[in-house]
C-alpha positions as CSV (number, residue, x, y, z in Angstrom):
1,X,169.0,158.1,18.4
2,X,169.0,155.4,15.7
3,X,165.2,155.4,15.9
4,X,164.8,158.8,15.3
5,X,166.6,158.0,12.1
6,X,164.9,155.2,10.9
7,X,161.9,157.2,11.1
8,X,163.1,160.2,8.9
9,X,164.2,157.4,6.5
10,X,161.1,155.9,6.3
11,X,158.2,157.8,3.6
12,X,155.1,159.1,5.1
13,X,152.2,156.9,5.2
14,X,150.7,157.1,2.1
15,X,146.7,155.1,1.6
16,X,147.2,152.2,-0.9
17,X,144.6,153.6,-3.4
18,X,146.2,157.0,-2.9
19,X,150.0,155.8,-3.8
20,X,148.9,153.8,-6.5
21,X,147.3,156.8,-8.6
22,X,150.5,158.9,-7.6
23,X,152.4,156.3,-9.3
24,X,150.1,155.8,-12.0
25,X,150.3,160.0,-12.8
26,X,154.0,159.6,-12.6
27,X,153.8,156.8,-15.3
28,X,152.2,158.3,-17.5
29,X,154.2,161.9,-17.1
30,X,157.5,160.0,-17.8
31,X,156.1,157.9,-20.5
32,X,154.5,160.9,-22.0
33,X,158.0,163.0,-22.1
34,X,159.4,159.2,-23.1
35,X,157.4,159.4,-26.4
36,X,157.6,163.5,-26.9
37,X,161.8,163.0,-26.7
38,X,162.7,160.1,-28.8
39,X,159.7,161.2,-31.6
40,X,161.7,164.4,-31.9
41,X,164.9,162.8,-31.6
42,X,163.7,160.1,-34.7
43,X,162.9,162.6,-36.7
44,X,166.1,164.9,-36.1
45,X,168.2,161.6,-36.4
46,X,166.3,160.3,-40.0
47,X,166.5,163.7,-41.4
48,X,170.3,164.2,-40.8
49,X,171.0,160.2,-41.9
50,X,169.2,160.9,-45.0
51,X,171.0,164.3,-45.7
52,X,174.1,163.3,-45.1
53,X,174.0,159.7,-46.2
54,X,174.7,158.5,-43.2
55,X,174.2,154.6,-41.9
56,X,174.6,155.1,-38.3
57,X,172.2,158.3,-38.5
58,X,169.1,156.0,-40.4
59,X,170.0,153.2,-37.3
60,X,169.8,155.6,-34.7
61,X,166.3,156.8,-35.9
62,X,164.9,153.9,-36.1
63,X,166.0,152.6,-32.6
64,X,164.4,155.8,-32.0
65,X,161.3,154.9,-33.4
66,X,161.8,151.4,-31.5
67,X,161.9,153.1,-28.3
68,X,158.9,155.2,-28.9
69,X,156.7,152.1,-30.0
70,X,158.2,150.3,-26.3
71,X,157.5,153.6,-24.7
72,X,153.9,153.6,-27.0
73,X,153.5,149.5,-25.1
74,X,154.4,150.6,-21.8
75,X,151.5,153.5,-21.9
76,X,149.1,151.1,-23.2
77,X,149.7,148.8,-19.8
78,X,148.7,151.4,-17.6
79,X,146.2,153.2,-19.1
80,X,143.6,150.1,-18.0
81,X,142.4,149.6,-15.1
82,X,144.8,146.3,-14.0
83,X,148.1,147.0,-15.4
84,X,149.6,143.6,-14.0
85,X,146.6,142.0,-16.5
86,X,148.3,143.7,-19.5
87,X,151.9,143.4,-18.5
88,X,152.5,140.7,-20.7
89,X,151.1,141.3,-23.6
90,X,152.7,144.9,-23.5
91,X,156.1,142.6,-23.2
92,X,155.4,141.0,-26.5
93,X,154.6,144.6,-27.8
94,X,158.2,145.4,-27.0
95,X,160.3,142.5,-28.0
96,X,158.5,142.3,-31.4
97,X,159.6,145.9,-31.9
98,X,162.7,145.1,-31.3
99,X,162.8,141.8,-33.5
100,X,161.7,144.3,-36.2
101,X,164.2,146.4,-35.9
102,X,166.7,143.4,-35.9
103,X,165.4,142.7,-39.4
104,X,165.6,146.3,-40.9
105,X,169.3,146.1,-39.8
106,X,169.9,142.5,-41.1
107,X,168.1,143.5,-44.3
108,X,170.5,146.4,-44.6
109,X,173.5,144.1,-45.9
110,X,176.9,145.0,-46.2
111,X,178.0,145.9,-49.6
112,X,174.4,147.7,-50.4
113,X,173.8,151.0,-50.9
114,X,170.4,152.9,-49.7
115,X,171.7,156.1,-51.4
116,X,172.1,157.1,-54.9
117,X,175.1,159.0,-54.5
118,X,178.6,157.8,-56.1
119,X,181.1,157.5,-53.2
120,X,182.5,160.8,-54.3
121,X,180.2,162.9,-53.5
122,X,179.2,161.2,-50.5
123,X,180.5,163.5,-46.8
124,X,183.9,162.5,-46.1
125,X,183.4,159.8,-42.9
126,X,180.1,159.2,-43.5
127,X,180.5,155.4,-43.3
128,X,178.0,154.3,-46.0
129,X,178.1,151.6,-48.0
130,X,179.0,151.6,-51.7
């Protein structure tokens, strides 16, 4: 009985060659909807942080933007032919996206203001620097 198990548990034989472009297609479809969510999600983010004045708005668009440019890297690996050859490269794609978004925030110092609002016209909880 616990063979017939271990059989149903196991996946169907699949060809090397044949698995690999499953997995490829499957990549690139979650990569693709990667990319299509957080460009949307950036835009929607930026647009209400402006608007409203809004600090933590701005950031999250811009990690949004961040995690389009990783997704952007990740794409880029496996559309050659030998993904494993541009793995590392694609690594460096990502971490210097996020070094640059370290320096947007660190450039955004406390105590100054990216709007031109006076604090009383600002939306009450807004959180943004004078």
């Amino acid at each position: 009985m616990s063979r017939d198990r271990a059989s149903l548990a196991r996946p169907p034989a699949i060809p090397r060659r044949a698995r690999r472009g499953l997995l490829r297609r499957r990549i690139r479809l979650l990569v693709g909807l990667t990319i299509g969510y957080n460009v949307v999600e950036a835009v929607v983010a930026l647009a209400a942080g402006s608007a409203t004045t809004s600090a933590a708005l701005v950031g999250f668009g811009l990690d949004s933007g961040v995690e389009v440019l990783s997704a952007a890297a990740v794409a880029w690996q496996f559309a050659g032919r030998d993904p494993e050859r541009r793995e590392r490269r694609a690594l460096r794609l990502i971490a210097l996206s996020f070094f640059g978004l370290a320096a947007v925030v660190g450039a955004a110092r406390p105590g100054r203001s990216w709007a031109s609002r006076s604090r009383s016209t600002r939306p009450r909880g807004s959180g943004w620097p004078r």
